[in-house]
C-alpha positions as CSV (number, residue, x, y, z in Angstrom):
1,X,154.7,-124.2,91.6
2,X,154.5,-122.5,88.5
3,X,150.9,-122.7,86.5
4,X,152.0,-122.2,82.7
5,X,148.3,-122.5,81.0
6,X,145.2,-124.2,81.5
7,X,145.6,-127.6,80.4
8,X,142.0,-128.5,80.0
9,X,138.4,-127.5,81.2
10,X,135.4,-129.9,80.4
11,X,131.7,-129.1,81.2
12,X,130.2,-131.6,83.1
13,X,126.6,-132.8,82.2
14,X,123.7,-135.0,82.2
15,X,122.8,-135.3,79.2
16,X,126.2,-136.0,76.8
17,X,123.8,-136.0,73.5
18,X,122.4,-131.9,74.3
19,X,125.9,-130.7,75.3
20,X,127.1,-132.8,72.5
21,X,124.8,-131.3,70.0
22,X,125.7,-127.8,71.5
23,X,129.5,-127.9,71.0
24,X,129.7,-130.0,67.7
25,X,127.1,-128.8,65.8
26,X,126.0,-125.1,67.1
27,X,129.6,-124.0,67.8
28,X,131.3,-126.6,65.1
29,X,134.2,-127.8,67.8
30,X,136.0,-130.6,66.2
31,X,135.2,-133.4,69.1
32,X,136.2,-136.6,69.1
33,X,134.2,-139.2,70.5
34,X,135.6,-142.0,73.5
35,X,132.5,-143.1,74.6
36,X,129.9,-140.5,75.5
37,X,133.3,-138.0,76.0
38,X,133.8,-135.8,73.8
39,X,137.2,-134.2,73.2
40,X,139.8,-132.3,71.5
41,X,143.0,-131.9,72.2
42,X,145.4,-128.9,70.8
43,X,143.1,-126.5,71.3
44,X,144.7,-123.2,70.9
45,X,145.1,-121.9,74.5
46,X,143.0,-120.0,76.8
47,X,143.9,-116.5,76.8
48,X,142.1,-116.1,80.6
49,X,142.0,-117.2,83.5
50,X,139.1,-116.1,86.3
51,X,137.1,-116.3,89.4
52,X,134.2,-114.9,88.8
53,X,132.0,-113.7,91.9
54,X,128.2,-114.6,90.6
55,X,127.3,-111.4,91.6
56,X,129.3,-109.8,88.9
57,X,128.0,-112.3,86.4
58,X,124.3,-111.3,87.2
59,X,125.5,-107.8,86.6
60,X,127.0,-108.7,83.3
61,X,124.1,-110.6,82.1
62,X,120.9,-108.8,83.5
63,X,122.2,-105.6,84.9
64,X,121.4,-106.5,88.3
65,X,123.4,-108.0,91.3
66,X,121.2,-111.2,92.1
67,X,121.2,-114.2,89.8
68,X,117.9,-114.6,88.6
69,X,116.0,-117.3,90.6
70,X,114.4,-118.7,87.1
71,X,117.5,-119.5,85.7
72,X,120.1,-121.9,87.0
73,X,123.0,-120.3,88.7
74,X,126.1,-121.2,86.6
75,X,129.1,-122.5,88.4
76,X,131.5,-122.1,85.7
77,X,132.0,-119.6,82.2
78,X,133.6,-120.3,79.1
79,X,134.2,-117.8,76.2
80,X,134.5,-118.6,72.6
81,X,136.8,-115.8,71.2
82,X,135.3,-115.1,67.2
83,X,137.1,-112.9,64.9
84,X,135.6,-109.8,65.6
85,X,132.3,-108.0,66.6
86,X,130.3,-109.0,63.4
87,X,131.2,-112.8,63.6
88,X,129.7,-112.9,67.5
89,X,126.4,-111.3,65.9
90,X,126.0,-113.6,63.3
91,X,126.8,-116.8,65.0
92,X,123.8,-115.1,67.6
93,X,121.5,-115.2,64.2
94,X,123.0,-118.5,63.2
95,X,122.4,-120.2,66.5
96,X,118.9,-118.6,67.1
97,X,117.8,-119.8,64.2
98,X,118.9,-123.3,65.1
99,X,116.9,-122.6,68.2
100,X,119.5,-121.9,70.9
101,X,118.1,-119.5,73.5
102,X,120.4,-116.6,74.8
103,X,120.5,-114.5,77.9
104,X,121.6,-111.5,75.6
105,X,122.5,-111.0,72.3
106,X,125.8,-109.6,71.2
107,X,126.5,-106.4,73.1
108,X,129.8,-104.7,73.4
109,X,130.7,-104.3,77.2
110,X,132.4,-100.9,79.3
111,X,135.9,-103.1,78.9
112,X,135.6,-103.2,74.8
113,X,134.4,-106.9,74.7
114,X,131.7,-107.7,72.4
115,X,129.8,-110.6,73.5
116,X,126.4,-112.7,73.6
117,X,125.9,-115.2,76.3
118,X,123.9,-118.5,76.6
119,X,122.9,-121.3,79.3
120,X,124.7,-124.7,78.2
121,X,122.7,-127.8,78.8
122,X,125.0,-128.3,81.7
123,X,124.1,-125.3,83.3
124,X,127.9,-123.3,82.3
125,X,127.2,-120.1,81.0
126,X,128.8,-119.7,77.5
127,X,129.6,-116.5,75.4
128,X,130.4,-115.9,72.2
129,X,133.0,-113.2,72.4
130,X,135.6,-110.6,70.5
131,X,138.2,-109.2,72.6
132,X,139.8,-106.7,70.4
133,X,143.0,-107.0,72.6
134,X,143.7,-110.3,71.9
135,X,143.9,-110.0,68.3
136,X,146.6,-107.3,68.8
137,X,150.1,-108.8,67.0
138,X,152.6,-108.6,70.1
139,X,156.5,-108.4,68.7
């Protein structure tokens, strides 16, 4: 067996209309609508690919190893890759304004990543992210 990309990933959640709201309006996705699933298809292609121990992810987020017990442990990430460091800091200021909470603002990482993270509604944590790497042209 040969993987070749990731065909599709889809948040899973109890309330469609707040994850809706989230993804159409907040980050401006494109989705279509079959029902109460929303969709797009052709999205440009996921540049990663990860299993992410949760321990790591409390270290990313809070600076500590343990998950904080007030907030939901996530069982899945997704990044939104922006066009550089300044777009990830104002869709922060865009999105706070629109009242969307964040477990940290746009920060830029050891690795070079600038990124803010958020809780979904369906409990998937989210960032906002520039990877300066993957706006390298390759020949």
């Amino acid at each position: 067996m040969k993987v070749k990309c990731i065909a599709g990933f889809a948040s899973i959640t109890k309330d469609p209309a707040a994850s809706a709201s989230l993804y159409q309006k907040a980050l401006g996705l494109p989705l279509e609508a079959m029902d109460d699933y929303r969709f797009m298809d052709n999205f440009p292609g996921a540049h990663h690919f990860g299993v992410w121990p949760l321990s790591m992810a409390a270290q990313s987020c809070y600076g500590q190893d343990e998950w904080p017990e007030s907030v939901p442990e996530p069982t899945a990430t997704i990044e939104f890759e922006l066009e550089d460091a300044a777009a990830v800091e104002a869709a922060v200021q865009e999105m706070k304004e629109n009242g969307q909470a964040f477990i940290h603002e746009a920060r830029t990482e050891p690795w070079g990543q600038t990124v803010a993270r958020f809780m979904s509604p369906e409990g998937v944590l989210v960032g906002l992210s520039y990877a300066p790497w993957l706006h390298v042209e390759r020949s």
